[in-house]
RODO-2510 file (C-alpha; in nm, 4 decimals, decimal comma):
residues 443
     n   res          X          Y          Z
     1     x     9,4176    14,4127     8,8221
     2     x     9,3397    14,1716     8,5404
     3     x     9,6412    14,3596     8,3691
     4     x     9,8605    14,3463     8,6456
     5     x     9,7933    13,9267     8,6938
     6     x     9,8449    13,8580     8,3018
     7     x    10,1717    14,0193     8,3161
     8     x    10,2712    13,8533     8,6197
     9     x    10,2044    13,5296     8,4498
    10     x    10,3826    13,6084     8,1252
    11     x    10,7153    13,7219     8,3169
    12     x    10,6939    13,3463     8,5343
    13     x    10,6113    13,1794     8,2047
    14     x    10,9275    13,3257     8,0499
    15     x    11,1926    13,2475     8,3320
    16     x    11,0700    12,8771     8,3671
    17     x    11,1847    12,8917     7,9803
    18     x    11,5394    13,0257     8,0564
    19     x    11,7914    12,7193     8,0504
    20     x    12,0172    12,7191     8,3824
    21     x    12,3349    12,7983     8,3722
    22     x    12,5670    12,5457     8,2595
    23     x    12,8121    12,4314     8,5562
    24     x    13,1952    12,6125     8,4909
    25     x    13,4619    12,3379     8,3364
    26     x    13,6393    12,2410     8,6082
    27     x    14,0000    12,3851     8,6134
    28     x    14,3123    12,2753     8,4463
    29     x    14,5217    12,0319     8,7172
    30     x    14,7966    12,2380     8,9044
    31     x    15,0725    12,0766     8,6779
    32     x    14,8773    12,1979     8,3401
    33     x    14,8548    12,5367     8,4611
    34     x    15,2769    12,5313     8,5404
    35     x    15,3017    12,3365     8,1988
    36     x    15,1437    12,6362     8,0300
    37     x    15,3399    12,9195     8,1698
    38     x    15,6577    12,7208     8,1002
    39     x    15,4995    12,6809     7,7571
    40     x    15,3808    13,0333     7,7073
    41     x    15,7955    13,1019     7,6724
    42     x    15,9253    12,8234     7,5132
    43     x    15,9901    13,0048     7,2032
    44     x    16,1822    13,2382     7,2951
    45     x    16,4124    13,0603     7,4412
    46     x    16,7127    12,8554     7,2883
    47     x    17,0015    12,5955     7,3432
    48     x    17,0046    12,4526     7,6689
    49     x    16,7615    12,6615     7,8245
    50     x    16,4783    12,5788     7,5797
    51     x    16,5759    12,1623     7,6129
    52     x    16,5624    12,2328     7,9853
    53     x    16,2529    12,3973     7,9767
    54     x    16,0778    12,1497     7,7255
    55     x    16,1984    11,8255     7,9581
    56     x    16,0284    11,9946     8,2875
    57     x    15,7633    12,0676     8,0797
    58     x    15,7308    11,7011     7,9603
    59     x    15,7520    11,6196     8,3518
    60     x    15,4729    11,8137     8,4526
    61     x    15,2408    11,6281     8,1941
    62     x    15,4117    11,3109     8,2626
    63     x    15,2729    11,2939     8,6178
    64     x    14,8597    11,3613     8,4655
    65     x    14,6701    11,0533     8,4111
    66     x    14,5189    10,9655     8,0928
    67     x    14,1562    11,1382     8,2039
    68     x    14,3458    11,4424     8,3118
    69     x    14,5385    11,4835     8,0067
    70     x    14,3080    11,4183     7,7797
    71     x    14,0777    11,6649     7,9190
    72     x    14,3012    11,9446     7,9556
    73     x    14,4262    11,8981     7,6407
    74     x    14,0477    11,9166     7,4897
    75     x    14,0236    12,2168     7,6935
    76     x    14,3206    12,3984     7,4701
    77     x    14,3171    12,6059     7,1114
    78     x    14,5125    12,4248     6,8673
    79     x    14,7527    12,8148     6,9271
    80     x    14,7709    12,7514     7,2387
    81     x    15,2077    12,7172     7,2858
    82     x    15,1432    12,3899     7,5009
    83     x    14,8719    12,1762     7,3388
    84     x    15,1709    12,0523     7,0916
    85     x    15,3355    11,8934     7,4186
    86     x    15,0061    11,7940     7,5271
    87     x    14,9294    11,6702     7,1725
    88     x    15,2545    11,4780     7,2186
    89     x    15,2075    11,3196     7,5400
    90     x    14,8553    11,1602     7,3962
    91     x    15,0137    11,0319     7,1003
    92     x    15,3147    10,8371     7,3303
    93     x    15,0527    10,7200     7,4988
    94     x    14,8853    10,5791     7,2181
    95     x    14,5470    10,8141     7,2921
    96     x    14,3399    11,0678     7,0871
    97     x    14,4307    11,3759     6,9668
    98     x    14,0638    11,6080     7,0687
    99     x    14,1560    11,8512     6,7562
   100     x    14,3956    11,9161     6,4810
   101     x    14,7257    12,0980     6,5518
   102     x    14,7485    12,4366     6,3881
   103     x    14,9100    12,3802     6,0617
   104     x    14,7803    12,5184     5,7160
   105     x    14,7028    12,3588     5,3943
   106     x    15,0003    12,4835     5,2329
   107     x    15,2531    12,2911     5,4484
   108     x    15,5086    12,0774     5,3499
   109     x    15,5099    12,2464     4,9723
   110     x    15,1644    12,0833     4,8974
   111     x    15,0089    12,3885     4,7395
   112     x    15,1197    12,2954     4,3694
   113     x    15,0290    11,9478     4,3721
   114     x    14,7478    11,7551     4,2021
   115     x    14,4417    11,7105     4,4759
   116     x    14,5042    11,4009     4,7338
   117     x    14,4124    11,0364     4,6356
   118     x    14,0843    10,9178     4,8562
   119     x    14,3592    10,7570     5,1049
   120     x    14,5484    11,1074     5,1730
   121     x    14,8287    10,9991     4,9174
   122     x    14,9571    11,3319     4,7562
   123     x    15,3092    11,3029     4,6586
   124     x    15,5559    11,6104     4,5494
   125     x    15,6076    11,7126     4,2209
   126     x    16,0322    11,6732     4,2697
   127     x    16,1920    11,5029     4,5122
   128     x    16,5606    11,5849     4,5789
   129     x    16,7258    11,2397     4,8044
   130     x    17,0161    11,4029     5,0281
   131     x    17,2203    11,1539     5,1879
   132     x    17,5706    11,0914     5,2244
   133     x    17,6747    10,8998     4,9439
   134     x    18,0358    10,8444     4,9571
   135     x    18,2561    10,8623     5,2281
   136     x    18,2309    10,6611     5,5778
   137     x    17,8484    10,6692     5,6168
   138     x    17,7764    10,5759     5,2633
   139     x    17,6869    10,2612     5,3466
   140     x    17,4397    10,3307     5,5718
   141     x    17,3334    10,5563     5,3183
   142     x    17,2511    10,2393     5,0640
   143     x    17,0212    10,0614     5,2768
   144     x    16,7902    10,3575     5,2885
   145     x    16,8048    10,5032     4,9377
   146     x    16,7288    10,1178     4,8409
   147     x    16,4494    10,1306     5,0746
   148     x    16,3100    10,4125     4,9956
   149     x    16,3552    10,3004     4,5952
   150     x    16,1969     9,9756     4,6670
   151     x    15,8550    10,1325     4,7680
   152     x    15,9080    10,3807     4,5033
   153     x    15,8823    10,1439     4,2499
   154     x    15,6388     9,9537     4,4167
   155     x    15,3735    10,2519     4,3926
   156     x    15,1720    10,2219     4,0965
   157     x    14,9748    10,5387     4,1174
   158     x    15,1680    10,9331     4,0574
   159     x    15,4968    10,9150     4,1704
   160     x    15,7772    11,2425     4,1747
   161     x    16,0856    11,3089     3,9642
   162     x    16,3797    11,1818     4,1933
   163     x    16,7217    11,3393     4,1723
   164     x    16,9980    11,2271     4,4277
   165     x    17,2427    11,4807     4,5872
   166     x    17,5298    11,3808     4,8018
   167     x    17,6054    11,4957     5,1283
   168     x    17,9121    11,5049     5,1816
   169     x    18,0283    11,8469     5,1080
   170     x    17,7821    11,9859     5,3445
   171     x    17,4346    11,9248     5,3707
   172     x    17,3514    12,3096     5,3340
   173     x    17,4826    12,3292     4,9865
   174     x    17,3297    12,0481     4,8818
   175     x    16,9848    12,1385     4,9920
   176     x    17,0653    12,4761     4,7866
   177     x    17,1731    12,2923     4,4857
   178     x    16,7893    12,1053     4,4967
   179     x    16,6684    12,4389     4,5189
   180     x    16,8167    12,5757     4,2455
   181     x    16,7159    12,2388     4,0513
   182     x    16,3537    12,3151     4,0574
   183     x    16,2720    12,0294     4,3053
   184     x    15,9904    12,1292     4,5292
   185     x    16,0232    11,8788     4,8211
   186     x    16,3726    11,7483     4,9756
   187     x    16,4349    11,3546     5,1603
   188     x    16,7349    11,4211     5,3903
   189     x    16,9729    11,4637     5,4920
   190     x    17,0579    11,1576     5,6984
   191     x    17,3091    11,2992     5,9477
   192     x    17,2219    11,4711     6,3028
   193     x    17,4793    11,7486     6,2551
   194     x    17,3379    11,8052     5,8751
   195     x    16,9777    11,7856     6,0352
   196     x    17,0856    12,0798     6,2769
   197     x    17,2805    12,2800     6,0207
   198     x    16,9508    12,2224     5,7406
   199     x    16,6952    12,3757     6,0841
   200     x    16,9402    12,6583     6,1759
   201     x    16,7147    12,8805     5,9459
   202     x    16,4654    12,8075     5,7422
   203     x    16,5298    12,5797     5,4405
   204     x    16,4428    12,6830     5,0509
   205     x    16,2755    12,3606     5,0437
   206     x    16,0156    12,1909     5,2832
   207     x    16,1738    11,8408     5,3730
   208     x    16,1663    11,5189     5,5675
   209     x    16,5170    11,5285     5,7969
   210     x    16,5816    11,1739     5,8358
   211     x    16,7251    11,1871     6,1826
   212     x    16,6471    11,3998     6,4453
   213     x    16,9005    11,6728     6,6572
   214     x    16,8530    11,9807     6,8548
   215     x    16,6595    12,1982     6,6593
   216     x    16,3086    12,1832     6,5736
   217     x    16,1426    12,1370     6,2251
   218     x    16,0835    12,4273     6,0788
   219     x    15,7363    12,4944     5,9964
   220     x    15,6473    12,3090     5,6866
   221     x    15,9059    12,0501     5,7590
   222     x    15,9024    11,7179     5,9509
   223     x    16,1708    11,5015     6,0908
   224     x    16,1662    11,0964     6,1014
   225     x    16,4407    10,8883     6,2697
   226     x    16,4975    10,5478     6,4230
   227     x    16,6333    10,7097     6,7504
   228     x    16,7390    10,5683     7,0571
   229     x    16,5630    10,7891     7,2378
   230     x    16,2474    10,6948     7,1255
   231     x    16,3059    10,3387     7,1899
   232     x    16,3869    10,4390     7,5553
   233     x    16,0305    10,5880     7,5380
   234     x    15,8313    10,2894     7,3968
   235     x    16,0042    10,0546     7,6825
   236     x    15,9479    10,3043     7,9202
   237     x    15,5454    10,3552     7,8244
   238     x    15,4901     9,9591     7,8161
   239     x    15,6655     9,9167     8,1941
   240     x    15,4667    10,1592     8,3087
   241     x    15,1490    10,0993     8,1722
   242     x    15,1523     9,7541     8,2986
   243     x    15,2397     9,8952     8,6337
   244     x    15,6141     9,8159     8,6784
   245     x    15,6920    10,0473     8,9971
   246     x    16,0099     9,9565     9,0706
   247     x    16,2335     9,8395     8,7353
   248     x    16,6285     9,6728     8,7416
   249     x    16,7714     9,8519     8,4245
   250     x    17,1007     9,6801     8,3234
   251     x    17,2661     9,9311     8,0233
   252     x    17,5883     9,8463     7,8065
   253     x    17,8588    10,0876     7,7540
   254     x    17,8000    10,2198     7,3443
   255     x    17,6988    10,5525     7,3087
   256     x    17,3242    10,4234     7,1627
   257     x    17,2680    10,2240     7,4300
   258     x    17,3389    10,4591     7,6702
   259     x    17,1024    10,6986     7,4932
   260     x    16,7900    10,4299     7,5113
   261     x    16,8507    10,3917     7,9252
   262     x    16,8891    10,7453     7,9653
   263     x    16,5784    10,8076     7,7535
   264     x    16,3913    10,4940     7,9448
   265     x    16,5081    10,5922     8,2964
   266     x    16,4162    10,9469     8,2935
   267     x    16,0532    10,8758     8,1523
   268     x    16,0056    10,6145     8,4212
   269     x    16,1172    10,8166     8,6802
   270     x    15,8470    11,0714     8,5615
   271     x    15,6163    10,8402     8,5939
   272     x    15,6757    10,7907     8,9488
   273     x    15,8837    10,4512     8,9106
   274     x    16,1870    10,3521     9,0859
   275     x    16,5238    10,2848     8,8657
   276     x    16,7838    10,0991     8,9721
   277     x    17,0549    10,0871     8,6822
   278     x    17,3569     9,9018     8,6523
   279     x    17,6386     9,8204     8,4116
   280     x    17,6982     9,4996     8,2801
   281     x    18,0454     9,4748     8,4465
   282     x    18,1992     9,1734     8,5770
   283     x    18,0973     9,3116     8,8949
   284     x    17,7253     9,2961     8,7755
   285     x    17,6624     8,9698     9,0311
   286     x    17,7163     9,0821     9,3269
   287     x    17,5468     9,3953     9,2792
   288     x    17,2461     9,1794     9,1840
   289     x    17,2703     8,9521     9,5081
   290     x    17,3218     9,2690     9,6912
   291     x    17,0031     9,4785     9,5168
   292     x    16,7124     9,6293     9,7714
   293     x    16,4271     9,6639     9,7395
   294     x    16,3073     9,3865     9,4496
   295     x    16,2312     9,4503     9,1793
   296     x    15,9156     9,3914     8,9602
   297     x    16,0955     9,4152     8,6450
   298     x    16,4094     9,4035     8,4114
   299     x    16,4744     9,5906     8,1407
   300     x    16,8164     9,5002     7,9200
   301     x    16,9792     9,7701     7,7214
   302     x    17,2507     9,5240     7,5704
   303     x    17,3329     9,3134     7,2828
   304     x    17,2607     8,9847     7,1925
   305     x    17,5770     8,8294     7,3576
   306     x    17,5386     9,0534     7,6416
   307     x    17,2189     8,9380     7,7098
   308     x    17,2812     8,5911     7,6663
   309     x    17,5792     8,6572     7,9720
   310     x    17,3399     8,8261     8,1534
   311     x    17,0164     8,6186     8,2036
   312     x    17,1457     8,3362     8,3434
   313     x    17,3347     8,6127     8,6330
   314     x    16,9620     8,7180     8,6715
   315     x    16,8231     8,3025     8,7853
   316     x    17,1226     8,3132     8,9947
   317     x    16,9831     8,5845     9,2104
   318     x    16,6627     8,4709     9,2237
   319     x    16,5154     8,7370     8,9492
   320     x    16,4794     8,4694     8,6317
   321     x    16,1029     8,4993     8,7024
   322     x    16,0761     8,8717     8,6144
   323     x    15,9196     9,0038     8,3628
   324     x    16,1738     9,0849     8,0957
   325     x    16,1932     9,3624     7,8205
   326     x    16,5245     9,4767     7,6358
   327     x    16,5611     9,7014     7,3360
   328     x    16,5671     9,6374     6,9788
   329     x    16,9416     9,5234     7,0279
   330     x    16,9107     9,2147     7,1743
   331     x    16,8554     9,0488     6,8153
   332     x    17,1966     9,1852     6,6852
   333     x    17,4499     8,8670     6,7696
   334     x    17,1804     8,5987     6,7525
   335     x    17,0324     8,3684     6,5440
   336     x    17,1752     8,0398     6,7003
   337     x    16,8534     7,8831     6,8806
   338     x    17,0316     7,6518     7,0597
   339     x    17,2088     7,9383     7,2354
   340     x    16,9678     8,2406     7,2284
   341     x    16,7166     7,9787     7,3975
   342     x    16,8815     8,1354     7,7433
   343     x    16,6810     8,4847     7,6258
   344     x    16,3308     8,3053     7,5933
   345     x    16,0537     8,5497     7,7149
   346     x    16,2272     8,8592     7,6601
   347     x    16,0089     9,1010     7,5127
   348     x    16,1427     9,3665     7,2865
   349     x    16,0271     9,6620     7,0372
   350     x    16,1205     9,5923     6,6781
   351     x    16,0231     9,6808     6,3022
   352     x    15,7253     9,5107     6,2075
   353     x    15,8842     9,4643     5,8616
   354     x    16,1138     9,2553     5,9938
   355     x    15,8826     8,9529     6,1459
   356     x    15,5704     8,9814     5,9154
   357     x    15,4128     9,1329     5,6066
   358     x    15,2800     9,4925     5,6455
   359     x    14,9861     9,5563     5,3608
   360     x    15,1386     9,8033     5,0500
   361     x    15,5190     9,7083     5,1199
   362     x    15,6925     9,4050     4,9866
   363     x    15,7885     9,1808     5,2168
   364     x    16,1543     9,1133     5,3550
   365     x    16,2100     8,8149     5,1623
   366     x    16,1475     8,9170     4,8358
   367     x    16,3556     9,2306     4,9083
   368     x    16,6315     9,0508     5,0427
   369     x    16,6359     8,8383     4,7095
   370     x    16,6438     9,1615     4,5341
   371     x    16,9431     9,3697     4,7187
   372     x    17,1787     9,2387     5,0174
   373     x    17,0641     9,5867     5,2140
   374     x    16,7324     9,4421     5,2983
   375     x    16,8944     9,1602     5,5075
   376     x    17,1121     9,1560     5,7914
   377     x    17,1845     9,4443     5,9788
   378     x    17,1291     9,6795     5,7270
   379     x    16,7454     9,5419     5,6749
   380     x    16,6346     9,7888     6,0063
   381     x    16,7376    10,0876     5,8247
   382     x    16,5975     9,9557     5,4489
   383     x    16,2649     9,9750     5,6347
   384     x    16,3831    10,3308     5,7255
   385     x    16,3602    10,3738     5,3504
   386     x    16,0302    10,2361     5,2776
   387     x    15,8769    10,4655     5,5225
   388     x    16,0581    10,7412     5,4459
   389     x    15,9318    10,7077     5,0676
   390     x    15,5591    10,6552     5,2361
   391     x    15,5735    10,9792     5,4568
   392     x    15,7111    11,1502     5,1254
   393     x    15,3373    11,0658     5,0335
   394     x    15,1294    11,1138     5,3213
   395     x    15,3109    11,3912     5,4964
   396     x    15,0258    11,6232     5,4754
   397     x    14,7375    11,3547     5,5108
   398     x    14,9294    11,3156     5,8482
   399     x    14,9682    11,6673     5,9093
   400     x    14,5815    11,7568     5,8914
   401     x    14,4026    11,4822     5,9997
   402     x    14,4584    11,4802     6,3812
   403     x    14,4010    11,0939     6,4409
   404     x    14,5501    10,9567     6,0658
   405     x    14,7957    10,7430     6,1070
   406     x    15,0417    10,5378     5,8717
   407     x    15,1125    10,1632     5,8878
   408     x    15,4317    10,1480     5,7792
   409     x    15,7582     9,9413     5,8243
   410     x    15,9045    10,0358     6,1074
   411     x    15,5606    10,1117     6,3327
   412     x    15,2629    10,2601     6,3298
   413     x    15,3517    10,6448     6,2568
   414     x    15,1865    10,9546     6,3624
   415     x    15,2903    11,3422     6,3003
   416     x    15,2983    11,5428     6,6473
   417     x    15,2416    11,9416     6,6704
   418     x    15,6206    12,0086     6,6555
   419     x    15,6873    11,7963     6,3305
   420     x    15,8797    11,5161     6,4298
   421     x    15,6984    11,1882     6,3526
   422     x    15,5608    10,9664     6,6422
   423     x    15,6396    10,5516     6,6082
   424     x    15,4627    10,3226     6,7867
   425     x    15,6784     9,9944     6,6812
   426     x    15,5498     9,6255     6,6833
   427     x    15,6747     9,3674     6,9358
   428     x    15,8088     9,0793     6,9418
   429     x    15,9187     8,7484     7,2035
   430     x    16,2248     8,5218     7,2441
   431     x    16,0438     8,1586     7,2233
   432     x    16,2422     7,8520     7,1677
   433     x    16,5737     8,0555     7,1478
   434     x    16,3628     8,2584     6,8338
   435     x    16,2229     8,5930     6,7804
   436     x    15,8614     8,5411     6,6876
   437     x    15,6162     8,8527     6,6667
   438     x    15,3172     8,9001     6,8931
   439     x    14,9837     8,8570     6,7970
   440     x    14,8042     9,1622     6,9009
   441     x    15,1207     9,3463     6,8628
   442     x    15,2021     9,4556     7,2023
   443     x    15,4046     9,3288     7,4830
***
């Protein structure tokens, strides 16, 4: 009996010691799980179909809060075909990444080089520069190859071996010449079509495209551009994460501007927003006397003179007390206060290079005494240059650290899970007919 009573008290002893059961994670939201099996075939599939199937993917994680994301995204292995569009989606929104994306050490050609400075600075051995340098776009061209040269030479620790290659006579052959030339890391090229034609298969040489098109990166490479697409994206994030439900978009005719609305309506519209867009038309005021419901704000996709046409339509019909935001265009045309005085409190996204000093860069002014591509119009894509010559640098830092990010010229850059680099630009105010920067940096 004695027997019988000790082991009795050994076996309660011993479950009182067993931990209970930790509760299941709750399940991924209904749109995650639709995300994923969209995801699960993305990669199979190509041309129109796969953009199709990417943007309803994007709408399904549009419509999760931050919480939701963010914890569904924790909840999936860096393999897992949709945690780089979840990865994305956090890093638009300006949140955490919860892990790394799944990329090796050997990426972007970094296997031969010298170990990383205590920043993440670890340059190539080679760089080959493919741009267009003669022919129409050639100019264009300058302004980033003295950009990139001007923070070149502003590094004082390792730096590559530069060699230039132009263009012109198709990208391919270019990037086949570099090859052959020993260079082990390629800037370039420039143009979409050359991006495409460069990703059709998979380059002899990891490289930086410096635009974006319809292809992907190839693994090992990254893409960097100054699209209008993302600037349709940044406008769209900042309406509505201040709550703008119901947003007057008023788009000009060029081809980039109608890339930034399209860009800025569709992301709204995920977001559950109502667009009304209009042309800037003669017919623009009566459609604005006519417009139901209100709305609570007014984005401008035009340029400078546009604008200036514009605003005073908006008073007329009783919307002058709006908030305002516009893309980077608005400053091209201006620089008459007197005038651009009728665009005060218009918010836009813009380079931080070009309204203050960013640490590690020199500033516009002394460029601009230096070469006439750092002032102007050409000055937006100079800064192009300088970060182009940074991310040459800190590619891989960027690639492995899931949270590093790069202050550079044109924003505050970031490397997403399919290889095209994330910019969070600065922003800046029309006060007293001039653009001044604001403080905290966001609108």
């Amino acid at each position: 009996m004695r027997s019988f009573l000790l082991v009795l008290l050994l076996a309660l002893a011993g479950c009182a010691n067993v931990a209970p059961k930790a509760p299941p994670p709750p399940p991924y939201a209904e749109a995650t799980v639709q995300a994923q099996a969209l995801a699960a075939n993305h990669a199979r599939l190509t041309g129109p179909a796969r953009r199709a199937n990417g943007e309803a993917i994007e709408r399904l994680l549009t419509a999760l809060d931050d919480a939701t994301l963010a914890r569904d995204a924790a909840r999936l292995p860096a393999e897992d075909p949709l945690y780089a569009f979840a990865g994305r989606a956090l890093l638009r929104r300006g949140l955490p990444l919860p892990h790394p994306f799944a990329r090796s050490e050997a990426d972007f050609g970094a296997a031969q080089r010298p170990p990383a400075e205590a920043d993440g600075y670890r340059p190539p051995l080679q760089v080959a520069l493919l741009l267009p340098l003669s022919g129409p776009q050639a100019p264009a061209a300058a302004a980033v190859r003295d950009g990139y040269l001007s923070g070149y030479y502003g590094e004082t620790r390792r730096r590559p071996q530069l060699r230039f290659y132009d263009t012109v006579g198709g990208a391919q052959a270019a990037l086949a010449r570099a090859a052959a030339d020993g260079n082990d890391f390629a800037v370039g090229p420039l143009l979409r079509e050359d991006v495409d034609a460069v990703f059709a298969d998979a380059p002899p040489l990891p490289l930086l495209a410096l635009n974006r098109g319809d292809r992907s990166p190839t693994p090992g490479s990254a893409a960097f551009s100054l699209s209008p697409e993302d600037e349709g994206v940044s406008l769209a994030l900042a309406l509505a994460e201040r709550g703008r439900r119901h947003v007057l978009l008023i788009a000009g005719s060029e081809v980039a501007q109608q890339r930034t609305a399209h860009a800025a309506e569709t992301l709204l519209r995920q977001r559950g927003a109502q667009v009304t867009r209009l042309p800037a038309t003669p017919a623009l005021a009566s459609a604005l006397a006519a417009l139901t419901p209100a709305p609570d704000a007014v984005l401008l996709v035009l340029k400078g003179p546009q604008a200036r046409s514009v605003v005073p339509q908006l008073a007329l019909a009783n919307l002058g007390q709006l908030p305002r935001y516009a893309s980077s265009q608005i400053t091209q045309g201006t620089g008459k206060p007197d005038e651009d005085s009728a665009l005060d409190g218009t918010l836009f996204p813009t380079e931080p290079w070009l309204v203050e000093p960013v640490p590690g860069l020199p500033s516009q002014a002394v460029a601009a005494a230096q070469v006439v591509t750092a002032k102007g119009p050409a000055a937006r894509l100079f800064a192009f240059g300088l970060d182009a010559w940074r991310l040459t640098g800190y590619l891989q830092h960027l690639a492995l650290q899931p949270n590093a990010t790069l202050r550079g010229a044109t924003g505050r850059l970031q490397l997403d899970g399919f290889g095209n680099v994330q910019r969070q630009p600065a922003w800046s105010q029309f006060r007293g007919g001039r653009p001044l920067s604001l403080p905290d940096g966001a609108p």
